[in-house]
Structures are given as C-alpha cells and as structure tokens.
C-alpha positions in Angstrom: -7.5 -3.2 15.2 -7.6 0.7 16.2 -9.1 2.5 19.1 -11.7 4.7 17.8 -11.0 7.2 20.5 -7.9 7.5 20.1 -8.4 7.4 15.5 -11.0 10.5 16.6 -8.3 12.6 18.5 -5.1 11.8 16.0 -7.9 13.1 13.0 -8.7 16.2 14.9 -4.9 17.0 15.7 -3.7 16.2 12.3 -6.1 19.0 10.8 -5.0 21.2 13.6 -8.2 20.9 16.3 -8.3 19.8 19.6 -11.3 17.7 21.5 -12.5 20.4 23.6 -13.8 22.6 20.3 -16.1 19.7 19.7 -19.8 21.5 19.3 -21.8 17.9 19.1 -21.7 14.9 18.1 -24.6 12.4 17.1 -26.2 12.1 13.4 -28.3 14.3 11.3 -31.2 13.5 13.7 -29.9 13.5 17.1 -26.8 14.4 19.3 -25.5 12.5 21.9 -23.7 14.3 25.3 -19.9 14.5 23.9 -18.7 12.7 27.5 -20.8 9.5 26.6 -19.0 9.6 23.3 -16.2 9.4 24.3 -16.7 6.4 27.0 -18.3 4.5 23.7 -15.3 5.3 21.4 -12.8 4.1 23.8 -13.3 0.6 22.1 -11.1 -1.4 19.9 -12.7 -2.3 16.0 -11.3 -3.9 13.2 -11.2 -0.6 10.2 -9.8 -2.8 7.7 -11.3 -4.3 4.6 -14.3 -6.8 5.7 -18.0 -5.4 6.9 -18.4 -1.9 8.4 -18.3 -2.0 12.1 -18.6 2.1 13.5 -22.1 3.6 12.8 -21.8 5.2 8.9 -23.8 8.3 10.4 -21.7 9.4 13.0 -20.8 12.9 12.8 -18.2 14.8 15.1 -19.1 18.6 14.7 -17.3 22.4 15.0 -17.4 25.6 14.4 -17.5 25.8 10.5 -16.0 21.9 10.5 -16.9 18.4 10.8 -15.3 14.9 10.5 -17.7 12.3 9.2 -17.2 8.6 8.6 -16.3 7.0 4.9 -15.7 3.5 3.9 -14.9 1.9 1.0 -15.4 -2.1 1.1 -15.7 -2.3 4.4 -12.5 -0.6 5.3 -13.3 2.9 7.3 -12.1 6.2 8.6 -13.1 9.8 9.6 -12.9 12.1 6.6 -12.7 16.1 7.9 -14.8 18.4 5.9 -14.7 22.3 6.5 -17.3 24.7 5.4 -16.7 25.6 1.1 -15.3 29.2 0.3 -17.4 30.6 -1.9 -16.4 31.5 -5.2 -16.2 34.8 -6.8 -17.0 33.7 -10.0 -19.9 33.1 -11.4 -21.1 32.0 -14.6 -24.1 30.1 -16.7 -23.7 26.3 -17.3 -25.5 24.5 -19.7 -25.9 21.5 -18.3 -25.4 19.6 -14.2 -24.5 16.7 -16.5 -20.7 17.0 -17.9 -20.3 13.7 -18.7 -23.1 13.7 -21.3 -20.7 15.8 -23.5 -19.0 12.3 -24.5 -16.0 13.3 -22.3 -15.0 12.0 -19.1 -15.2 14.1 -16.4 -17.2 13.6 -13.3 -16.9 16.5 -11.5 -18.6 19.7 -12.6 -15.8 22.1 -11.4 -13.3 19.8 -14.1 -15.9 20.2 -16.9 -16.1 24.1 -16.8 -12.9 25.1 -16.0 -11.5 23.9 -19.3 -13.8 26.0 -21.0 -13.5 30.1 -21.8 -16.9 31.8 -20.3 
C-alpha cells in the first residue's frame, strides 16, 4: 500500500521540483483546483500488480514538465516527462515504419541512427 500524496511529492523531489510549482492538475479535458487534489491524494492504494486503482488520466502539470500515470499489469506509478529538445539535425527518412526493414528496432531514433545520411 502507498499514499498517493505522499508517491506525488517523493516523484516531484526526486526530479528536482517542489509542490508549489505545480501549474494544474486534472486530464486532458479538465483541471481540478490543486488544494482538492491534494485532500483526494492523501489516500492509501494498493500500486502493485492486480487491477488499476488511480485514474490512468491523471496529469500533474509545470512549466515545460509533467508527471503522468503508467501501469503495467495493474501495477502503477507517476512517470515525469519534460518538454523534447529539439534536434539540430535534420534529415529525410524513407519510411515511419523501421521494423518493416526485417530488422528489429522499434523505435525510429534506433533505426536511423545506424545509418550514414
């Protein structure tokens, strides 16, 4: 059993944030006041492996950051997610599809970066 209050805060301090630069919180298609979230998340749930418990939705939200919730078999957590730098380069790819190439990789960035362009 954890305190989801208490998950939220240790997540923001261990990337270096604090609760008070908390812009909103709510989903994608409403916020709720940040004071009633925090009287909801003082409550004990069971994040281990079994049926999801804390709304999948739920987004915590700063300036250029976010933590969202993940699961994986019913176990869950916040996952932080920052804003993406982006890159310098930029180059023409033949296809969004890399794994069509009858090699394994998943992940476009992986595909590309082993090849000269």
């Amino acid at each position: 059993m954890i305190n989801l209050k208490e998950e939220t805060i240790e997540r923001l301090e261990e990337y270096g944030r604090k609760p008070e630069e908390i812009k909103w919180v709510g989903c994608k298609s409403f916020k709720i006041p940040i004071s009633e979230f925090w009287k909801l998340a003082d409550e004990f749930y069971d994040n281990g492996y079994g049926s999801t418990e804390v709304a999948e939705d739920l987004l915590i939200v700063g300036d250029n950051w976010w933590l969202e919730r993940h699961e994986y078999d019913g176990s869950e957590w916040w996952e932080y997610k920052t804003v993406p730098n982006e890159p310098d380069k930029t180059i023409d790819v033949p296809s969004l599809f890399p794994f069509s190439y009858n090699e394994r990789y998943f992940f476009l960035c992986d595909f590309y970066d082993k090849r000269a362009f």
